[in-house]
C-alpha positions as a printed Julia matrix, in Angstrom:
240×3 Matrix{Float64}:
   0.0    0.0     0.0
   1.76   3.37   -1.1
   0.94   5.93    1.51
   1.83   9.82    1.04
   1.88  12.37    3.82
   0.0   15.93    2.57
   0.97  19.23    3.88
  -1.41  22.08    2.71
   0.63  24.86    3.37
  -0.17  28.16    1.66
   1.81  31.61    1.94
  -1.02  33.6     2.98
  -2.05  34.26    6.09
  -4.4   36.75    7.43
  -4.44  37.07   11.21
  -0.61  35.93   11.92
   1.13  37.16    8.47
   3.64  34.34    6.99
   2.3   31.78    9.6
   4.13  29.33    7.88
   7.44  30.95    7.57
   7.41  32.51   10.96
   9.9   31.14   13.41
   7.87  28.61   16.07
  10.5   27.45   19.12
  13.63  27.47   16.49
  12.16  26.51   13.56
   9.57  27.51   10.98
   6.02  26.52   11.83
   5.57  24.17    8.95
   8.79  22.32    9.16
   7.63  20.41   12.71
   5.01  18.85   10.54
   7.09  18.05    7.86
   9.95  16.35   10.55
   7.62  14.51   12.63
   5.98  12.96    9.17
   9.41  11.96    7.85
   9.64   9.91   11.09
   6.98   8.11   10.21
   7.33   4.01    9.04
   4.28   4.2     7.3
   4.86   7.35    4.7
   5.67   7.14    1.36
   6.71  10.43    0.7
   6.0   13.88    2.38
   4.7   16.45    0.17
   3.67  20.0     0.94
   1.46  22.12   -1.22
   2.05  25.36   -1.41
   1.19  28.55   -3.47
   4.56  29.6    -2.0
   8.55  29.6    -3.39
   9.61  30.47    0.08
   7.72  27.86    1.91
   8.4   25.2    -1.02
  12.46  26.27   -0.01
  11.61  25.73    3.21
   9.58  22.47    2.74
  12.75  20.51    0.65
  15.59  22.25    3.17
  13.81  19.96    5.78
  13.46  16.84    4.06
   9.67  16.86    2.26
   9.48  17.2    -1.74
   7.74  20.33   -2.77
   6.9   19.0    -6.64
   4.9   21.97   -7.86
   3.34  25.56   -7.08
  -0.4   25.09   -6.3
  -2.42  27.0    -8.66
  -3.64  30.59   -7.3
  -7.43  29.27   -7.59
  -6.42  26.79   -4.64
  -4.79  28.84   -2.55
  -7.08  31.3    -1.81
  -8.44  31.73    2.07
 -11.82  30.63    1.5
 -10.86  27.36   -0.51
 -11.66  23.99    1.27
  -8.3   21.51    2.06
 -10.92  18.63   -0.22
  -9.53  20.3    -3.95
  -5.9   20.98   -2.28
  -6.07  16.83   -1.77
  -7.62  16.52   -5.18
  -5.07  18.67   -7.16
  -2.09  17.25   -5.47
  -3.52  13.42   -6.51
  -3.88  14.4    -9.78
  -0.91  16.1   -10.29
   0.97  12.98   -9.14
  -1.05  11.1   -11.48
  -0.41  13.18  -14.4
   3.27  13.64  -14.06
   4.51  11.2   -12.89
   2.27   8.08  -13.11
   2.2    8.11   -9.27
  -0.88   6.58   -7.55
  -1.14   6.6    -4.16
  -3.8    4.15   -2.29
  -4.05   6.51    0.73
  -3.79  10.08    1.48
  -2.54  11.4     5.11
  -3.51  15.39    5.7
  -1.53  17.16    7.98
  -1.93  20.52    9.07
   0.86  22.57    9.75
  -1.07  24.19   12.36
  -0.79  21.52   14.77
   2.82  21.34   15.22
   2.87  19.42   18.65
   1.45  16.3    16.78
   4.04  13.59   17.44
   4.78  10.75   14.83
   3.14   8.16   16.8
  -0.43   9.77   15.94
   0.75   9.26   12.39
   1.18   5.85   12.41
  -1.55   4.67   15.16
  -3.95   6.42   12.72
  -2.62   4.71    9.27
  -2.67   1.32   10.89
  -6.26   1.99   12.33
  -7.16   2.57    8.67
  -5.33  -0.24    7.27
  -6.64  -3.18    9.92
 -10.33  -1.49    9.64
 -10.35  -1.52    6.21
 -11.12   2.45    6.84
 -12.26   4.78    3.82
 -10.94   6.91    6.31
  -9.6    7.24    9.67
 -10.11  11.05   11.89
  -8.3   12.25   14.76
 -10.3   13.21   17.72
 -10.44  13.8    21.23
 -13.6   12.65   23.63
 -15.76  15.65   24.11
 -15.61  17.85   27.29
 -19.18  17.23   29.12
 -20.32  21.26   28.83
 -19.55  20.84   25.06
 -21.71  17.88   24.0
 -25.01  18.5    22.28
 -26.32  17.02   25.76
 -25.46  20.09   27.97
 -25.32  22.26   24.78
 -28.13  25.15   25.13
 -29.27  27.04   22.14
 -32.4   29.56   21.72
 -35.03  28.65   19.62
 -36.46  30.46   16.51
 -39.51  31.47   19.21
 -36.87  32.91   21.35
 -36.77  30.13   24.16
 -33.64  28.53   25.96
 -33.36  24.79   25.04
 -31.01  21.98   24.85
 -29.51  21.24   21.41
 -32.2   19.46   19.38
 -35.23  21.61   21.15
 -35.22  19.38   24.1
 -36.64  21.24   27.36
 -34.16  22.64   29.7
 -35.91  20.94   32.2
 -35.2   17.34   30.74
 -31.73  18.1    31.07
 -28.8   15.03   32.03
 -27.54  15.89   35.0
 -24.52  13.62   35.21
 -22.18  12.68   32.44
 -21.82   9.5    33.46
 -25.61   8.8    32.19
 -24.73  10.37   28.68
 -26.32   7.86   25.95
 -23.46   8.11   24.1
 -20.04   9.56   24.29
 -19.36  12.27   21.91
 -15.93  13.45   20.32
 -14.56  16.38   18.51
 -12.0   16.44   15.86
  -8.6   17.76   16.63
  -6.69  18.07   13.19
  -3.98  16.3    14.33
  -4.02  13.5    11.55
  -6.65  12.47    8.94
  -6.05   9.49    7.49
  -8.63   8.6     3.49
  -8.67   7.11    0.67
  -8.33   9.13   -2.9
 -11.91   7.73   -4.07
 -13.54  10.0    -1.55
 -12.53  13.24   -3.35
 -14.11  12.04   -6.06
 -17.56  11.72   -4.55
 -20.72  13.89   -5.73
 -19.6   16.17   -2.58
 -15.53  15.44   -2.78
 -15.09  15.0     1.04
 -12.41  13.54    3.59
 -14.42  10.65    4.93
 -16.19   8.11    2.51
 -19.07   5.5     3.65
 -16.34   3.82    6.48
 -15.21   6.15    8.94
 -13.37   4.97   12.22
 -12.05   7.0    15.16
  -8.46   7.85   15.99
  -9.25   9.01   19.97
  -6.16  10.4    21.03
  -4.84  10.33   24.34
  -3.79  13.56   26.2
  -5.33  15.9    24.12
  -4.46  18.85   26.09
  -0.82  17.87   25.92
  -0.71  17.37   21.96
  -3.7   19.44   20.46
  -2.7   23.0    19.03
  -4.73  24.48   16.34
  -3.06  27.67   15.64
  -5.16  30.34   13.49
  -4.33  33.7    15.73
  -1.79  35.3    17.8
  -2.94  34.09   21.13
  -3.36  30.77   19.93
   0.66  30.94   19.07
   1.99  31.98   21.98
  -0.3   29.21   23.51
   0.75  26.84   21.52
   4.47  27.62   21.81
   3.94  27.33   25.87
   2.5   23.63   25.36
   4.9   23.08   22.79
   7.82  23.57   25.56
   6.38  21.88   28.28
   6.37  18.99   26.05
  10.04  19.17   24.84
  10.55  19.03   28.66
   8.54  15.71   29.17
C-alpha cells in the first residue's frame, strides 16, 4: 500500500502574516510537521502544497518534496483543504504516473502532533479496512449537544435538538453516548472520496483515531494568542 503524507501549506495568512514561515521554538512553523511525518514508518513520501517559493524552499531544506506551485485558484483563504487533496492526486497522477492508495492530511497548524499519531492512525485505517480514519479527542461534558443550550427560533432557551431545559442530564456518566470532537492532528482517506458527488475527507467507512492527552498534543493555531499558547504547550512537552 503506497501511503503519502500531505501538507497544505499556503503563503497567505491573514491574522498571523507568513504563519508558515514565521519562526515557532527554532524553527519555521511548517517544518515540525514536515519532521515529525518523515519519522513516520508508514509514509511514502511527504509532500507539501504550497502557493509559495519560500515555503516550497523551506519544505525541501527539511526533508519533504515540494513537486509543484499550487495553482492561485487553490490557494485562496476561502478554498476547502478537499480540492488541495484533489489537485495534489492528480498532479501525481499526471506527471509522474504516481498513484497513491491513501492520502494522510496534515496541518501545519498543529505542530505538537508527534509521529506516533501518524502511524496509530494509518494502521487503524489499514486493519479497519477504513475509507478513512479522523483524529479526535472525547468531548468535554459542557460541550456535547447534551449540555449544549441554544435559543429557539420562538426565542426560548433549550437543549440542542429543542429538548426542554428541564429534561436536562444531570450527570455525564448517564450520557447515551459519548461524543468526540475532531482535533486536526491526523486524517487518514482514501483518494476515491474526493471524487464523490460532494468530494469530502471521509467516505461511507469512517473509524475513530481518539487520542490520548489531548491537552498535551492538540494546538490548532489560526491567531496570535493561539501561538503563543501553543508555543507554551509546545515547551512543556520538549521538557517531558
Amino acid at each position: 500500500m503506497k501511503i503519502i503524507g500531505i501538507i497544505p501549506a499556503r503563503g497567505g495568512s491573514e491574522r498571523v502574516p507568513n504563519k508558515n514561515l514565521k519562526n515557532f521554538c527554532g524553527k519555521p512553523l511548517v517544518a515540525w510537521t514536515i519532521l515529525g511525518a518523515k519519522k513516520s514508518k508508514h509514509l511514502d513520501r511527504v509532500i507539501v502544497s504550497t502557493d509559495s517559493p519560500a515555503i516550497a524552499k523551506i519544505a525541501k531544506k527539511h526533508g519533504a518534496e515540494a513537486p509543484f506551485l499550487r495553482p492561485a485558484e487553490f490557494a485562496t483563504s476561502t478554498i476547502g483543504v478537499e480540492p488541495t487533496l484533489k489537485h495534489t492526486y492528480e498532479w501525481l497522477l499526471k506527471n509522474e504516473a504516481y498513484k497513491t492508495d491513501a492520502l494522510v492530511l496534515l496541518m501545519p497548524t498543529s505542530p505538537l502532533r508527534q509521529t506516533f499519531h501518524i502511524d496509530d492512525a494509518i494502521e487503524i485505517f489499514k486493519n479497519k479496512k477504513a475509507d478513512s480514519v479522523v483524529g479526535v479527542n472525547e468531548t468535554p461534558a459542557n460541550h456535547t449537544p447534551y449540555w449544549t443550550l441554544i435559543r429557539s427560533r420562538k426565542g426560548k432557551v433549550v437543549l440542542w435538538g429543542g429538548i426542554p431545559l428541564k429534561n436536562i442530564i444531570t450527570r455525564r456518566q448517564d450520557f447515551p453516548q459519548k461524543c468526540y470532537a475532531r482535533n486536526d492532528l491526523v486524517y487518514v482517506l482514501k483518494p476515491k472520496n474526493l471524487f464523490e458527488k460532494k468530494p469530502n475527507l471521509y467516505g461511507k467507512k469512517v473509524e475513530l483515531y481518539i487520542t490520548a492527552d489531548p491537552v498535551l498534543y492538540e494546538a490548532d493555531i489560526n491567531t496570535p494568542d493561539e501561538w503563543e499558547d501553543a508555543e507554551i504547550k509546545f515547551k512543556r512537552l520538549q521538557k517531558k
